[in-house]
C-alpha positions in Angstrom: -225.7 -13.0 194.0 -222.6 -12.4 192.6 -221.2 -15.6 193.9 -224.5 -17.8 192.8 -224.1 -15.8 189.2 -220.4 -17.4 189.1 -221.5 -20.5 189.7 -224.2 -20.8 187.4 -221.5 -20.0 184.6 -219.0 -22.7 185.8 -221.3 -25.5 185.6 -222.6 -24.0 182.3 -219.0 -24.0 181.2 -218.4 -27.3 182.0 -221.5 -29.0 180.3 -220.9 -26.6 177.2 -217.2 -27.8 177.0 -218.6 -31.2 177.4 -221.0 -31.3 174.4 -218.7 -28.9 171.9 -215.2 -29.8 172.9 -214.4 -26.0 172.8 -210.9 -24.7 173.7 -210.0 -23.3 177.0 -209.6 -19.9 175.3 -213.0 -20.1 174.2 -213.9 -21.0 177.4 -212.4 -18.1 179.2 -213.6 -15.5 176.7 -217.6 -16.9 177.4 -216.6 -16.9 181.1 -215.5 -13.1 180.5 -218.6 -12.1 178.9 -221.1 -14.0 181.4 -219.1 -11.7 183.8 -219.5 -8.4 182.5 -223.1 -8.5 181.6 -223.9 -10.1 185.7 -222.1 -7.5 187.1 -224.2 -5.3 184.8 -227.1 -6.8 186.1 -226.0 -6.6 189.9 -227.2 -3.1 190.6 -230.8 -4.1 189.6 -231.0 -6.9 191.5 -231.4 -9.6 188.7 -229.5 -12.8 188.7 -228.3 -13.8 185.5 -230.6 -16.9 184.3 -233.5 -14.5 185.0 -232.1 -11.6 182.8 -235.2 -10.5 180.3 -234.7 -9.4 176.6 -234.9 -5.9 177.6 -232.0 -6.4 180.1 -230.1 -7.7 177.4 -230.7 -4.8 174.9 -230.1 -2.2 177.9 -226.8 -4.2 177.9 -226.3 -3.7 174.1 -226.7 -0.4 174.2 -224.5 0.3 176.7 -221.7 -1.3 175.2 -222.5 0.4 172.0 -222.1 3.8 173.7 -218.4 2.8 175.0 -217.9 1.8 171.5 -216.6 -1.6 171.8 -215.5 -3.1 168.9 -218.3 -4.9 167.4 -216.3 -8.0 166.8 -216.2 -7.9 170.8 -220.1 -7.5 171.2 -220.7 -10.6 168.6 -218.7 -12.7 170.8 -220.4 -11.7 174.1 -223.5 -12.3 172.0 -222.6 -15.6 171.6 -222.1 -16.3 174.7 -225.4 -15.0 176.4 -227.1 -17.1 173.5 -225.3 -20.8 174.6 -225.3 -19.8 177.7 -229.5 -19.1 177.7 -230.0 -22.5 175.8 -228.6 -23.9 178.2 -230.5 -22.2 181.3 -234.4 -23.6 179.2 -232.3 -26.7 178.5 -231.6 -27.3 182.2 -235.2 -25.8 183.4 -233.6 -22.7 184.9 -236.3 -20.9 183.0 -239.0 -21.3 180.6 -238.4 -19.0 177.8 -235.1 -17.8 175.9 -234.2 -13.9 176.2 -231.8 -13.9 173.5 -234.7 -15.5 170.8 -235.4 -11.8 169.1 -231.9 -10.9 169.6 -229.9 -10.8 166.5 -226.4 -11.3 166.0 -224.8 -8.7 164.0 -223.2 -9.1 160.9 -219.8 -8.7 160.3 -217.1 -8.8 157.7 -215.1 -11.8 157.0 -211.0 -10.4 158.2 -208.9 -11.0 155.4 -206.4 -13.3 157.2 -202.8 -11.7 157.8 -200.2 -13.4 155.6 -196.6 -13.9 154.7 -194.9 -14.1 151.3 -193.1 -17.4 151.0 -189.7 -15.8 150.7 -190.5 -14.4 154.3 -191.5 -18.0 155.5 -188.4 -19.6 154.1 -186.5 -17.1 156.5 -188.5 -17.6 159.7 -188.0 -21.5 158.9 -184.3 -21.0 158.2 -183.9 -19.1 161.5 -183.7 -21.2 164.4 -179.6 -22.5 164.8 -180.4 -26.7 164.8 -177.4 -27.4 166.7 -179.1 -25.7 169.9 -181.7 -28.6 171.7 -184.5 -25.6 171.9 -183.6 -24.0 168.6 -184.2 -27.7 167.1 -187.4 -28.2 168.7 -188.7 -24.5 167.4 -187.2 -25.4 164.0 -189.5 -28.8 163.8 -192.4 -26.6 164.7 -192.4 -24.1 162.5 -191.7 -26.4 159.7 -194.5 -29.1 161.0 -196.8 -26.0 161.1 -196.2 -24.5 158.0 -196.2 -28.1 156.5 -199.3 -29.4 158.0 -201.6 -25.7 158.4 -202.3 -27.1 162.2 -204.0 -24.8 164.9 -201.1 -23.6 167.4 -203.7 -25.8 170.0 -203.0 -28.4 167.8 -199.6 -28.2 167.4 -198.3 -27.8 171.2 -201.0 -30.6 172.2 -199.3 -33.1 170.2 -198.3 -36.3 171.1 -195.5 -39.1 169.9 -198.8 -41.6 168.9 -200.6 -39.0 166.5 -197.0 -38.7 164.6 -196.3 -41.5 161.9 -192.5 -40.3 159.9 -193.4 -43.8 158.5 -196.3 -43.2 156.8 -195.4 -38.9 156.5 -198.8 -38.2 158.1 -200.0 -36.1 161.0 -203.0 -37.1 163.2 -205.3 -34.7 164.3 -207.8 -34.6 167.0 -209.7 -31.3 165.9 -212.4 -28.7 167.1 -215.8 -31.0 168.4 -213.1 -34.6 168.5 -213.3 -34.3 164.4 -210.3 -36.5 163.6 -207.9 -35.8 160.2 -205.2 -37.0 158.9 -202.7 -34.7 157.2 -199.5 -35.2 155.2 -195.9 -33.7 156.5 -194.2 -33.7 153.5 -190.5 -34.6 153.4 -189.0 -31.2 154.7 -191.0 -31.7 157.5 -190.6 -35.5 157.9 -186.6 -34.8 157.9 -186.5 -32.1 160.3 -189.3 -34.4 162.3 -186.5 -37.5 162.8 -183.8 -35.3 163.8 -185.4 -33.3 166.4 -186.6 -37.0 167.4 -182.8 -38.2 167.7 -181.2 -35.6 169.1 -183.4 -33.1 170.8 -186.3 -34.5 172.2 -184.2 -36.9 174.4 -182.2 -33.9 175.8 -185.6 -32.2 176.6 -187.1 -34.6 178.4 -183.7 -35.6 180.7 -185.0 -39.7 181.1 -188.7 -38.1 182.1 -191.2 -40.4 180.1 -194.1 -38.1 178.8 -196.1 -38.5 175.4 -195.9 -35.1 174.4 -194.0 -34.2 171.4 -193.1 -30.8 172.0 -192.3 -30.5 175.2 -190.6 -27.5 177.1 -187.5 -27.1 179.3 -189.5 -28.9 182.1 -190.5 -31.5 179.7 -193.7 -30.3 180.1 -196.5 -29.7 177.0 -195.9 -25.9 175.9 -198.2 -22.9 176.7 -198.9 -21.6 173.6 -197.9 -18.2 174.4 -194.7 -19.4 175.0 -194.4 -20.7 170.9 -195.9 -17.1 170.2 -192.7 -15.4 171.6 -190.3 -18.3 170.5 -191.7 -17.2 167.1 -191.9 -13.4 167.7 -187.9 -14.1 167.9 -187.4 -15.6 164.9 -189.5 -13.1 163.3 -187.0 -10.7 164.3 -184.4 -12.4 163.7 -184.9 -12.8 160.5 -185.8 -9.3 159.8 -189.4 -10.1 159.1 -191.1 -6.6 160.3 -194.8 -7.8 160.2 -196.6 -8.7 163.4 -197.0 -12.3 162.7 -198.1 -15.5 165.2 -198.4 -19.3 164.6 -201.8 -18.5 163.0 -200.1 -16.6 160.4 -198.3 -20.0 159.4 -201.9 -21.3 159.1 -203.0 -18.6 156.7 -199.7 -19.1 154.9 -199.8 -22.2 154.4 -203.6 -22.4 152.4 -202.8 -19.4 150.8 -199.9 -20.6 149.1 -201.6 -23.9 148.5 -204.7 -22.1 146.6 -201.7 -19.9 144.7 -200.1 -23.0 143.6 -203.4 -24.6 142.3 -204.4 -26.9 145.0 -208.4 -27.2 144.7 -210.0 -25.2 147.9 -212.1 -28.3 149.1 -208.6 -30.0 149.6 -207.6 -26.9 151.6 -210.4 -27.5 153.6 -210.3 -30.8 154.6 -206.2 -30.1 155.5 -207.4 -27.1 157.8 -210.3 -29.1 159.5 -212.9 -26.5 158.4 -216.4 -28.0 159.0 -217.8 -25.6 156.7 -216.5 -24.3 153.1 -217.5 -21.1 153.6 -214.5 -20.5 156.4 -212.4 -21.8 154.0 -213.5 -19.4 151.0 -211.5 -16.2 153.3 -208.3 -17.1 151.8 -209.4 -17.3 148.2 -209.3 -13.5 148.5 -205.5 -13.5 149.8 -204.8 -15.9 146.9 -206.7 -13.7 144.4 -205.2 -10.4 145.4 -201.7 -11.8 145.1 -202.5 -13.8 141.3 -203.4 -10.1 140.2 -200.3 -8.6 141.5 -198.9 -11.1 139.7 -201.0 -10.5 136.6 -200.4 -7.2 136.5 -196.5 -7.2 136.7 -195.9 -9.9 134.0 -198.9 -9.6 131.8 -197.7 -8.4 128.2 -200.8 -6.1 127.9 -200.4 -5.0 131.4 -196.8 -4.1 131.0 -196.7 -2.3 127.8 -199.3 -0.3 128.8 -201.7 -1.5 126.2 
């Protein structure tokens, strides 16, 4: 069973990337979940397109009593709902389990940022005479200058890049396709790493991607998290911070400068405002700071 469960999920997998275009990271984390709740259903002999609603909230339960994080148990959620919409889709069975189940509500994260005299250190950090140190150094400023998903980024290639017209093409979550401006920071640090480092990376291999590694391969994107984990602490910057922390930087510092939030949107490749909105409340808390340290009734205690 356990066998015919795992390759139920697999061919799920593959039609679901098919039709969403989902990352492979979403893709293991649904494959994950599918797992767990089969092996949960092993002991009662019930194969997991034929799990009923009451299965599922057995399942619920259980995980509610290990107290997993509820974050965790809206994911898994998800993925027993695709995944059962896709079983009646596909005639594996005639009704949908997961039809009374609700997804639970949770509360929007406020996204982890950085203050932009902490960015201008992490960008200042990598030494540009090193042929790696140049290639990190375009990242980070790329990423902090475009607000690209780490996926994004290391997925790059030379054709999506135009120092020409200072613009970034992007190939987004379900193939939506944006363009995005570099600015010339970026677009400076862009056509040096071009001359000089890229060539050295590659060693006369011909590949398309932009980034690549030692191997002149495309980079893992764990491997940019600990190139940036360095710089971090290089530069002193105690905070736990990743590549997505660029991302929030970057439309956080947009929205403090002024820039209208459905621009901010349409840069980040958000389908929907609403996912957007999240960093209005970074931007707000730090405009109060602000307004409480310099306003004149604020500071003399009026």
């Amino acid at each position: 069973m356990l066998k015919k469960n795992l390759q139920q999920i697999e061919q799920f997998l593959d039609r679901f990337w098919a039709e969403r275009g989902v990352s492979q990271h979403s893709l293991d984390a649904y494959r994950s979940d599918l797992l767990r709740f089969g092996e949960f259903l092993l002991p009662k002999q019930v194969p997991l397109p034929d799990a009923t609603t009451e299965h599922i909230k057995q399942y619920l339960a259980q995980r509610q009593e290990q107290q997993l994080a509820k974050t965790s148990t809206a994911r898994c959620l998800s993925a027993l709902r695709a995944f059962y919409r896709d079983c009646l889709a596909n005639k594996l069975r005639e009704d949908d389990p997961m039809a009374t189940i609700k997804q639970p509500k949770l509360p929007k994260p406020i996204p982890k940022t950085i203050s932009e005299e902490q960015v201008e250190r992490l960008l200042s950090e990598p030494n540009q005479e090193d042929t790696l140190e140049l290639r990190d150094a375009a990242m980070l400023e790329l990423l902090y200058a475009t607000g690209l998903r780490v996926s994004e980024l290391v997925s790059l290639e030379l054709d999506q890049v135009s120092l020409r017209q200072g613009v970034v093409r992007i190939v987004g979550k379900g193939g939506k396709e944006r363009l995005v401006p570099m600015g010339e920071p970026a677009m400076a640090l862009m056509l040096k790493y071009l001359s000089l480092s890229r060539p050295q990376l590659l060693s006369g291999v011909n590949s398309d991607v932009l980034f690549p590694s030692k191997r002149g391969l495309m980079m893992q994107r764990q491997t940019f998290w600990h190139r940036i984990k360095l710089y971090a602490l290089r530069a002193g910057i105690s905070l736990d911070i990743s590549a997505h922390t660029l991302r929030h930087a970057f439309a956080t510092h947009l929205l403090n400068h002024g820039a209208d939030l459905r621009v901010v949107q349409l840069l980040l490749g958000h389908s929907d405002l609403s996912t957007t909105q999240i960093y209005t409340h970074v931007a707000q808390a730090r405009l109060q700071k602000i307004h409480e340290q310099h306003h004149p009734r604020e500071t003399n205690g009026v």
